[in-house]
ZAPA-237001 format. One record per residue (C-alpha): x negated, y, z; residue in one letter. Coordinates in pm, whole numbers, plus 50000, padded with zeros to 5 digits. Layout:
<atoms>
XYZa...
</atoms>
This chain:
<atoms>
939453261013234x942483276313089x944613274913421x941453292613596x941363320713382x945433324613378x944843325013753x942443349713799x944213371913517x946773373713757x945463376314055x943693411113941x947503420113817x948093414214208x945143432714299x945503459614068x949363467314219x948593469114604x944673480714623x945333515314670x948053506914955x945653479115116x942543495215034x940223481915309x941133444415183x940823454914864x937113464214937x936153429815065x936893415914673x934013443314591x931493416614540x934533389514362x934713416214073x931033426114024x930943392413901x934233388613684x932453419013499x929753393913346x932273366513317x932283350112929x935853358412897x936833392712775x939853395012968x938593387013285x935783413413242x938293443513141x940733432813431x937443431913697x937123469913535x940423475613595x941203467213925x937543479714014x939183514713859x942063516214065x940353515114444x940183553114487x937473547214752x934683577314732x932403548814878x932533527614563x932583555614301x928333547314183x929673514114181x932643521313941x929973543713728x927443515413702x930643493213609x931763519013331x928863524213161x928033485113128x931623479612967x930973509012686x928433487512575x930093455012596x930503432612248x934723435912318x936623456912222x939123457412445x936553459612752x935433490212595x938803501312568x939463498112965x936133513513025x937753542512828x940853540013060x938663538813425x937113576213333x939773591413403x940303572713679x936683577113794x936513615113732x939933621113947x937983604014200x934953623514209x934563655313958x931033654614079x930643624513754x931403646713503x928213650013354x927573608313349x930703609113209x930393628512957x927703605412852x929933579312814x932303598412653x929963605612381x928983571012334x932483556012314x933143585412046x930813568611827x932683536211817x934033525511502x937053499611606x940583514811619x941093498311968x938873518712124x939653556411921x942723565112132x941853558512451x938513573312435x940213605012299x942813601412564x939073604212857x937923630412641x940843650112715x940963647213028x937713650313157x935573675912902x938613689612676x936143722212618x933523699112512x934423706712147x930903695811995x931253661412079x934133657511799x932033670711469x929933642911430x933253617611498x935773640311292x935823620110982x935973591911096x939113595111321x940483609011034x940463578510848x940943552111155x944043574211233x946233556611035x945293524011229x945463534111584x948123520211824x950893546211816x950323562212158x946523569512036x947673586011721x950233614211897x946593617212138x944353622911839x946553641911643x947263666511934x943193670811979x942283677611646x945043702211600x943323721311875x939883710311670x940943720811347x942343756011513x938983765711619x936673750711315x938633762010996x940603795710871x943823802710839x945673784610556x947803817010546x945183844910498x945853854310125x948033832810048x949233855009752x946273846009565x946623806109573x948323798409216x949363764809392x951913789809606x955203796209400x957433790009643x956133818809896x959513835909876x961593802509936x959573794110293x959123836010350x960013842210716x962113867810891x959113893510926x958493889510564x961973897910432x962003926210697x959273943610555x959583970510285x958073972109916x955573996310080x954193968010318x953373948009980x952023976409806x949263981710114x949153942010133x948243939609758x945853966109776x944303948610076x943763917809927x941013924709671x939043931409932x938813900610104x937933865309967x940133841709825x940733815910063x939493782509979x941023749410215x937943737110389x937863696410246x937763687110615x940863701110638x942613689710319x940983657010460x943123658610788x946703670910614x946063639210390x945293613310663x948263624410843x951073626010635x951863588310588x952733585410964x955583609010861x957333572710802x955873562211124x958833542311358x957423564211648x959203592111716x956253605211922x953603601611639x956413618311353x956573648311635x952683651511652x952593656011249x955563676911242x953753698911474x949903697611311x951603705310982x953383737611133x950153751711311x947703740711023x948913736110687x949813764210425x953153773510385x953783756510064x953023723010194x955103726210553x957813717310403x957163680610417x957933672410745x961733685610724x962983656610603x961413633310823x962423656111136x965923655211023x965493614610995x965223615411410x968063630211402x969623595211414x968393583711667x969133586212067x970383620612231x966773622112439x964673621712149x967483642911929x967133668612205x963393676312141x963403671511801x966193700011818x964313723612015x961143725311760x963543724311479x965183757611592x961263773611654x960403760011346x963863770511169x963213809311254x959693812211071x960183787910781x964253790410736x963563771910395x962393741910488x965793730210675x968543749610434x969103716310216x969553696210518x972183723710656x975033695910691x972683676010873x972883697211150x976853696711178x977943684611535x979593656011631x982623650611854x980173626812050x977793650412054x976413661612430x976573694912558x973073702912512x972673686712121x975703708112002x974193740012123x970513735811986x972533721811671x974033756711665x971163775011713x969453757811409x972893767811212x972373797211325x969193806811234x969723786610870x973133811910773x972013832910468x974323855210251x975013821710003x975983797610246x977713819410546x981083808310448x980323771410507x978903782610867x981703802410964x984483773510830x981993753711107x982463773311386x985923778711324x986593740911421x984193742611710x986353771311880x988843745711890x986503719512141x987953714012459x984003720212542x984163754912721x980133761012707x979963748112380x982843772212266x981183799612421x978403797012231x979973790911924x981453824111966x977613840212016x976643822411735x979593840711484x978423872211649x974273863811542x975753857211213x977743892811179x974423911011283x971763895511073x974083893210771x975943925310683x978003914710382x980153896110637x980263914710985x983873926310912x985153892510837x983263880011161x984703910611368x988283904311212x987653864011328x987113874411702x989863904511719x992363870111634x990333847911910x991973878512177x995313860712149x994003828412260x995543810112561x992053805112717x990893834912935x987043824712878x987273825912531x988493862612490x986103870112739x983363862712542x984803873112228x985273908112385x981113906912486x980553897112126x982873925611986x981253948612194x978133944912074x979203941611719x980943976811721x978063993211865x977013989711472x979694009911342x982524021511600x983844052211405x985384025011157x987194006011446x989964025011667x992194000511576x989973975011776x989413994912044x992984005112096x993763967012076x990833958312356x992073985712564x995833970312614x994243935012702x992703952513042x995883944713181x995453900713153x991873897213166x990343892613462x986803878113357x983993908113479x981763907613234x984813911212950x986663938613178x983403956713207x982713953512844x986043966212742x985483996812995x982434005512850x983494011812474x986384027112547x983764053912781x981434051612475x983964058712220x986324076212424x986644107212130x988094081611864x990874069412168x991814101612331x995254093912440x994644060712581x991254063012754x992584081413023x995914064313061x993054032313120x991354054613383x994414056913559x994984018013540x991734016913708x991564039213970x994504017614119x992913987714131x989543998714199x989173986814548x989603949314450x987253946214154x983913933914090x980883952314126x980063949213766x983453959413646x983573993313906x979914006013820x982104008713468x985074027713606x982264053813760x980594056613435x984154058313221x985614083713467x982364106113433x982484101913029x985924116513081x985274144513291x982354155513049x985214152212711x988664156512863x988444168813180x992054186613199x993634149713213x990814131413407x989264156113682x991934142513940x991304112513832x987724111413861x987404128314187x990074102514307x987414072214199x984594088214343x985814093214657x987144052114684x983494044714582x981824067514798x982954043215059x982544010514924x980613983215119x978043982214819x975054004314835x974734008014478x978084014614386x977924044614632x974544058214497x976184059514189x979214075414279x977034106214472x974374106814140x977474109513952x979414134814116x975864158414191x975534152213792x978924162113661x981004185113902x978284220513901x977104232914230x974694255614338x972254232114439x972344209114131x973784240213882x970674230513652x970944193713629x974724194113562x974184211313209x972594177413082x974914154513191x976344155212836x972984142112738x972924116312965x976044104512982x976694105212606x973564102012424x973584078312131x972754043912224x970804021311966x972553987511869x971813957612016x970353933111857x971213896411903x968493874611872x967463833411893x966363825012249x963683805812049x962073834611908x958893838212067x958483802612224x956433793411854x952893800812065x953123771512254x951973744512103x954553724011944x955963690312118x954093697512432x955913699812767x955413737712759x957233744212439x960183720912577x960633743012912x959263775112764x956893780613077x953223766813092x953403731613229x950633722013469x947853706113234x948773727312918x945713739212701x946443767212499x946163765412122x943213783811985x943723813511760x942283808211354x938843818611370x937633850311151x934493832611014x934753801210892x932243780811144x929673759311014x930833728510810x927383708710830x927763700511180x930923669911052x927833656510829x926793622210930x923033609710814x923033579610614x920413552310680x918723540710342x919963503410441x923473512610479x923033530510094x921823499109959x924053475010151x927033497709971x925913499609624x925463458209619x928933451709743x930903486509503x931823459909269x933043432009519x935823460609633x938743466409403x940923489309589x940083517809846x941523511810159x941993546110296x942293559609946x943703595110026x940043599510177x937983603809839x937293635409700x935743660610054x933903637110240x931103625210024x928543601410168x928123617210418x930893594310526x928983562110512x927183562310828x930533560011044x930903525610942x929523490310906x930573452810894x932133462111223x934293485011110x935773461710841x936613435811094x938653459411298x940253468311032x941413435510926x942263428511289x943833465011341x946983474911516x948123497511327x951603520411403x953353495611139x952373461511343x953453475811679x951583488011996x950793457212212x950963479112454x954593482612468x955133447712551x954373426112899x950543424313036x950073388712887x951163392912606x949143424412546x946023408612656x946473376712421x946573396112111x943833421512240x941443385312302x942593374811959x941723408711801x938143407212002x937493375011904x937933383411528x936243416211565x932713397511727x932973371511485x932763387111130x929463398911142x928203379310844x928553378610476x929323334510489x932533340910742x933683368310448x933533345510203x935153322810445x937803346810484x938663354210119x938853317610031x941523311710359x943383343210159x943453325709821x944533296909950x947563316710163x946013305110501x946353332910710x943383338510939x942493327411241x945703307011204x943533281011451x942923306511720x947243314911718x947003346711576x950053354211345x950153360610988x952223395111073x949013409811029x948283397710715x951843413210585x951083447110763x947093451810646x949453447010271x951523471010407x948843496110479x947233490310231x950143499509941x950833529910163x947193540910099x947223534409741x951003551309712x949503582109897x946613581409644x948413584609347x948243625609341x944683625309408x941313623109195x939503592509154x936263590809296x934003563109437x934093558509780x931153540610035x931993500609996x932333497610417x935573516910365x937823498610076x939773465810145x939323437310028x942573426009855x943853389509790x943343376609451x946143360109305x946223339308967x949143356808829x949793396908872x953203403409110x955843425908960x955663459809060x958713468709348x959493497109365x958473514109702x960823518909995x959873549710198x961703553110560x962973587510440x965023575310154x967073554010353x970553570610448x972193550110663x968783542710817x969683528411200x966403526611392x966083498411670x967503502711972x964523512412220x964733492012581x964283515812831x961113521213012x960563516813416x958843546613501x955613538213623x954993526714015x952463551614243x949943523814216x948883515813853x949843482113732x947773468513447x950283480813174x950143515013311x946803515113280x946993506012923x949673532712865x948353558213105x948923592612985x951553579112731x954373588812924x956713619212792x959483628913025x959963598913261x961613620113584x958973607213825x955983622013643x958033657613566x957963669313893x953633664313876x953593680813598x955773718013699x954033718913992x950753734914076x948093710814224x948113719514592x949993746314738x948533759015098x944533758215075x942913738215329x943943743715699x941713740015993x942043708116168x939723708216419x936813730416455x932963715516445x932583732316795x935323712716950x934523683716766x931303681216843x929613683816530x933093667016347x934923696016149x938313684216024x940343703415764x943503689715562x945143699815253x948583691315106x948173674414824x951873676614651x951123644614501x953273612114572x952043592414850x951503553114791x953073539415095x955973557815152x957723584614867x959723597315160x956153609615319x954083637915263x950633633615110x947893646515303x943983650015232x942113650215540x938663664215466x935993649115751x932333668115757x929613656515992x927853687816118x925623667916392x922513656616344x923513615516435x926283599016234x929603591316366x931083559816367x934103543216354x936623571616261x940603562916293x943723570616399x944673568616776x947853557016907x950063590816792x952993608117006x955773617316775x959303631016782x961673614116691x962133604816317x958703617916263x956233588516128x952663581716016x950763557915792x947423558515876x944083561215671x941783536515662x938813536015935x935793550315859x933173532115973x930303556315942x929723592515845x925923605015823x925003635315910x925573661615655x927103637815497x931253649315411x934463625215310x937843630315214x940973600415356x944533600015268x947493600215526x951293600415493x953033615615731x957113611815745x958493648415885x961973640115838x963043674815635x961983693515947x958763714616038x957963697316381x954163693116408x953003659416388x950483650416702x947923627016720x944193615616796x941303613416632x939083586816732x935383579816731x933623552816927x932813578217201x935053603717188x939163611517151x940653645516979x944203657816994x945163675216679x948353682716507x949383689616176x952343712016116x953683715115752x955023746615577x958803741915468x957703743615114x955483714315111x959043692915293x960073690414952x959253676414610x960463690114248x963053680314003x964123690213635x967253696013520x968883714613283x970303744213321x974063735213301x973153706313525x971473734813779x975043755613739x976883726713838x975173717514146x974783752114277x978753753614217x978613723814444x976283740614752x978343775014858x979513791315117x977403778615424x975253760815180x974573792215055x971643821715215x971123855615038x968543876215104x968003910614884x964203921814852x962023948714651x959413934514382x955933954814414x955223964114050x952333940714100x955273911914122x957003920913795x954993899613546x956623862013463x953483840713535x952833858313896x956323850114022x956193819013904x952543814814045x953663829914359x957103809814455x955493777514337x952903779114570x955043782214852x957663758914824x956843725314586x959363734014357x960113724813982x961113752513748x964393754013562x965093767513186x967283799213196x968703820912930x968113856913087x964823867513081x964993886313438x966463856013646x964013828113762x965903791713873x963623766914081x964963732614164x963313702714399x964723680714677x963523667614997x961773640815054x963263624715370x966963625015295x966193636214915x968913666114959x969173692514655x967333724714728x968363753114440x966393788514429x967413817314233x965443850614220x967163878414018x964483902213971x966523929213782x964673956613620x966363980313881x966743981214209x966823955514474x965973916814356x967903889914497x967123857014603x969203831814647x969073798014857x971493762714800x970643735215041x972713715315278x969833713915486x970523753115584x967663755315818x965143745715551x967213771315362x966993799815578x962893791915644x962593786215262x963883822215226x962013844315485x958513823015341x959563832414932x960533866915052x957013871615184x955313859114900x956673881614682x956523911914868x952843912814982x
</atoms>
């Protein structure tokens, strides 16, 4: 019997892996897993489910919904849990389901077992997200099962009922000067705060009155408390998702928390380092207090990657205060020494951040980077000179010494941006240098021809500041430059030079504009203010995808804004059947502990309802974040603990099997010892259960309903007290090495099933996300008049396609307009170029009339945009059609970074390289529409970028996978460019004219 079972386990594994590529065999087993759904064994039922979830045939969807809604009712657990997993399945299938869904949704909500919370959250976000309503009545008691969830569903319920506890409670923040429990308001006070004036608090106090004080809702307090023990979770992921519910939800006081266990992943690898990093430094700007005692924690490394020394910078950066700037500055001072050129550069930004939010030091910082102007490396005096620049903006009548000194280095430096830089102050501050500003202007006007653009819009601008101040010396001079640019081969540079010269020299036609050019030219200028990239990025969400790239990933839901009435708190209560009351108050003095102890105080009895006998048994039978995730490990040996856990949970239903149970315990059998379950549990329920009374220490005593305390193992003589070991005290704490995860196949093997929508940043799934769903709407195929009643349109889909990655996906959308069904719809025998290949969809063997269905075909194009021709066949009839596929869809998207996109453009010049300069409609100036607009021609993935006018798009082909870079500068002024790296330079060219269009309609 056992061999059977093993065998048909693994045939579903089999079936599971290649039904969507073999999908018509796959449909003869139809009737094979109808019946493994009522077969006695658990395992065979939820892998019928599964593989019956993973056939993404339309024709069997009622099939998969009559399937679904048996297994939410079935006695296992872990059939209830895949039931959980097919919805989403079901509902990318069909959207039409939503409502019967929904349904199901609701009813899986109610269950009590930790096995099923996660993944039914996990179908509730993906199909009915809005469907807020659904989670009152189920708050309470996720709160208190959190704790026991697998690790993947806790970072999936904690990420909901942030969003939940946005839109249900008010602000922790809103008066917070009248909580008594808030001393430390001034130690976690953010930027804005110390920015504002005593007259902002004198208005704020007298505010205040007016408005109530704000009491913490105890559904809230009840969610801070539930979640702050997996703060010492092992998961990464699920430390992240606190971090982050603390940030948006709790009061400032109480933030503070999750610093230490934030800087704790700070040991571990350089992936999960690099996100932690990036909320850090959001984090880091608002509540600067909560990081300052872990300052050296952020020192970098040697070993350190490009990428974790800068964010580790930034977070220095934004920690410096007047008391510890000295120990920040000794920092950087080493890290101008690393052979690390990018990493230097930065450094040197970083000094000049510190100079102009801390004014007690900007001389020392300004006297640091004069010194860095003798170094040996040309890019680090060129960005020292930006840096100076900017910092003597601030106060330039105090520093003729500097600019004298910057004004003799014109002569070696031949970096741009630091020749334009120099240019410019000496133009600026051309009255405190008025022997050598001229003598520079003569320096120029030599070598004017073979300069940069950037560096001779300067010389115009510095020979006009001359003319205005000094124009005995200069007028030669500057008549002499504007002539050379009049004729220079960019069209800018000579609209400058006539502007200029109609501006300064007087003439009859422009007599009246010439006697402001003093104004314009030199009108004080405001100093600039240097500022974190990471600034604004705090309003999206924390941890998510978004926040990472700082765009809005494909899937993001925004995070609510507080409310300004507290909604209504009754709708969390639960009723409480009289039997349930009794049941409690016989078995109060059985229970000596509380299990989730932190939970006494808000909830009440309203509580009670949410659980039962049931509830106890999954609790003993739990995996919790502390046992480990059988989902992490192979498909059998996931499904033997899950049978275990089902097994236990079905058969303590009865008081005799508890009393069964506590004798095993005083005895030290552990249970279910015969059945080959292992007595890990045993030592992790202990586990969880000290954590909960640890937690509960701080908190009043109050009696709690009996369903929810654990039953703890008597012992003759009492064990000395240890004293408690919390993850965060340990300080040469090494976690585990983590073995790398496969990123999951097209086709959903069993474990990905399990897993699916666990997945973070594996490189297949990126591209799916940055991308919008379809690109070109649907496209006429052929027309119901030539078809004879058979309209054909197709889409493409941008998703992967099964058979072949190097193919295009594409949806081919059949309609039967006649009024008799047509049979037997395929592929004919195609004509193609060469290179150019198809993988057909499955026959369709009838289509009614009225009656409309949707196939899947691959088609190979081979990085070009020759139309693929073939027939489509009915029993009586042949069509010739052909499909012909925008350049945009030829490709698919990657991430990278944006050193990494640097690098590879370096790589892809010259011929590599097309150009094309364009004007942006003021309609095409916002940051969402040309993203919207160049991601929906060309399937490409967007790239992180410093400058907040330059856009950097990345993706390769699919045929012959080749790197396709595109750059759109979309300065505030003048012409945008856009800018094209491919070796494929026909896809490059067509890639161009398409994006150009796009933009400019």
């Amino acid at each position: 019997m056992k061999t059977i079972v093993a065998v048909k386990k693994l045939v579903y594994v089999y079936l599971v892996r290649y039904a969507e590529e073999q999908q018509d065999l796959a449909l003869l087993s139809i009737s094979t897993f109808q019946r493994g759904l009522k077969d006695p064994n658990q395992l065979i039922r939820a892998s019928a489910l599964r593989v019956l979830s993973s056939i993404r045939v339309p024709i069997i969807v009622p099939i998969m919904m009559l399937a679904i809604k048996e297994a939410a009712s079935d006695m296992s657990p872990y059939v209830r849990k895949t039931a959980a997993h097919a919805i989403p399945k079901l509902y990318s299938l069909d959207s039409d389901q939503k409502d019967q869904l929904i349904e199901v949704i609701e009813k899986l909500l109610a269950d009590k077992t930790t096995l099923v919370a996660g993944s039914v959250v996990m179908a509730f976000e993906e199909v009915c997200p809005e469907r807020i309503d659904l989670i009152h009545k189920n708050y309470r008691k996720l709160c208190n099962l959190l704790i026991d969830v697998e690790e993947w569903g806790q970072v999936v319920i904690i990420s909901m009922l942030t969003r939940y506890a946005r839109t249900q409670f008010l602000s922790p923040t809103q008066n917070e000067s009248l909580l008594e429990e808030n001393p430390e308001k001034a130690f976690y006070g953010s930027e804005e705060d110390e920015a504002k004036g005593p007259g902002s608090e004198e208005a704020a106090t007298a505010a205040l009155p007016a408005r109530k004080p704000y009491v913490m809702d105890p559904d809230h307090r009840l969610l801070l408390r539930n979640t702050k023990p997996l703060l010492q979770s092992r998961s990464a992921a699920v430390v992240m998702a606190v971090a982050q519910l603390y940030f948006h939800l709790a009061p400032k006081a109480e933030v503070g928390v999750i610093a230490k266990a934030l800087v704790r992943l700070l040991r571990s690898h350089s992936e999960v380092q690099y996100v932690v990093l990036q909320n850090v430094a959001t984090m880091s700007i608002k509540r600067r207090g909560m990081f300052e005692p872990y300052l050296k924690s952020f020192y970098i490394r040697s070993t350190d990657p490009t990428q974790i020394k800068i964010l580790k910078l930034e977070v220095l950066t934004n920690l410096a205060n007047e008391t510890n700037t000295p120990t920040v500055l000794r920092e950087f001072q080493t890290y101008i020494r690393s052979m690390d050129k990018d990493f230097v550069a930065a450094t040197i930004q970083a000094i000049g951040r510190c100079a102009t939010n801390i004014g007690r030091v900007r001389d020392t910082c300004l006297n640091g980077l004069v010194q860095l102007l003798s170094n040996r490396d040309e890019l680090v005096v060129a960005e020292s000179v930006v840096v100076i620049k900017k910092l003597l903006q601030m106060q330039p009548a105090q520093h003729g010494e500097i600019i004298k000194h910057l004004a003799k280095l014109t002569d070696n430096i031949q970096v741009p941006m630091a020749r334009a830089s120099i240019l410019w102050l000496i133009g600026e501050y051309c009255e405190h240098v008025p022997k050598i500003a001229p003598d520079v202007l003569r320096k120029m006007a030599k070598s004017f021809t073979a300069e940069e653009d950037i560096v001779k819009l300067q010389i115009i601008n510095l020979a006009a500041k001359l003319y205005l101040t000094n124009s005995k010396q200069t007028k030669l001079l500057t008549q002499y430059v504007l002539s050379l640019a009049k004729y220079d081969q960019n069209y800018d540079i000579r609209d400058r030079a006539r502007f200029t010269r109609q501006l300064i020299v007087p003439s009859e036609q422009g007599g009246a504009l010439s006697r402001h050019a003093k104004k314009l030219f030199l009108a004080p200028k405001p100093a600039p203010v240097l500022e974190s990239s990471f600034k604004d990025r705090d309003h999206f969400q924390l941890g998510s995808l978004s926040h990472l790239l700082n765009a809005k990933a494909t899937g993001y839901q925004e995070l609510p804004d507080w409310p300004e009435e507290a909604p209504d708190p009754s709708v969390r209560n639960v009723e409480v059947p009289e039997w349930t009351k009794c049941s409690n108050r016989e078995k109060r003095k059985e229970k000596e502990k509380p299990f989730y102890s932190d939970s006494e105080g808000e909830s009440g009895p309203t509580e009670s309802a949410d659980s039962d006998p049931e509830s106890e048994s999954a609790s003993d039978s739990k995996s919790s974040s502390e046992s480990g995730s059988g989902e992490s490990s192979s498909e059998s040996d996931s499904e033997d603990q899950e049978e275990e856990k089902g097994r236990s949970s079905e058969s303590e239903q009865s008081e005799e099997e508890g009393e069964k149970r506590k004798m095993k315990k005083k005895k030290k059998v552990p249970e279910g010892q015969g059945e080959g379950s292992s007595s890990e549990e045993d030592s992790d329920s202990s586990s969880g259960s000290s954590e909960s009374e640890r937690t509960s220490e701080t908190e009043e005593e109050q009696v709690e309903p009996a369903s929810w305390r654990k039953k703890t193992p008597p012992s003759g003589k009492s064990a000395p007290v240890a004293k408690e070991i919390s993850l965060l005290d340990l300080e040469d704490f090494t976690p585990p090495s983590v073995q790398p995860v496969s990123p999951p196949t097209i086709v959903s093997t069993s474990l990905a099933t399990d897993l699916e929508g666990l997945t973070l940043t594996d490189s297949p799934l990126v591209p799916s996300l940055l991308s919008p769903v379809v690109g070109v709407g649907r496209q006429e195929l052929l027309h119901r008049v030539a078809g004879e009643g058979l309209a054909v349109d197709y889409t493409f889909s941008r998703q992967p396609f099964s058979g072949d990655p190097h193919m295009v996906s594409v949806h081919i959308h059949f309609s039967n307009s006649s009024d008799t069904p047509i049979k037997g719809l395929h592929v004919g025998t195609p004509k193609l170029p060469a290179g150019i290949s198809i993988q057909e969809f499955p026959e369709i063997e009838s289509l009614a009339p009225g009656e409309s269905v949707t196939a899947v075909m691959g088609i190979n194009f081979c990085d070009s945009t020759q139309a693929a021709n073939f027939q489509l066949c009915t029993q009586t009839r042949q069509f010739y059609v052909s499909i012909q596929p925008p350049v945009g869809e030829l490709m698919a998207p990657v991430f990278m970074s944006e050193n990494e996109f640097k690098k590879e453009q370096g790589k892809l010049t010259g011929m590599s390289e097309i150009t094309e300069k364009l004007t942006l409609p003021d309609t095409c100036r916002n940051d969402h529409i040309v993203v919207q607009r160049v991601t929906a021609v060309a399937n490409l993935g967007r790239v992180p970028c410093g400058a907040s006018d330059e856009y950097r798009f990345a993706g390769r082909t699919l045929t012959s996978g080749s790197l396709v870079l595109l750059t759109l500068d979309a300065r505030p002024t003048g012409a945008a460019q856009l800018t094209v790296n491919s070796e494929k330079m026909v896809i490059g060219t067509m890639l161009v004219k398409d994006v150009v269009q796009a933009l400019t309609q």
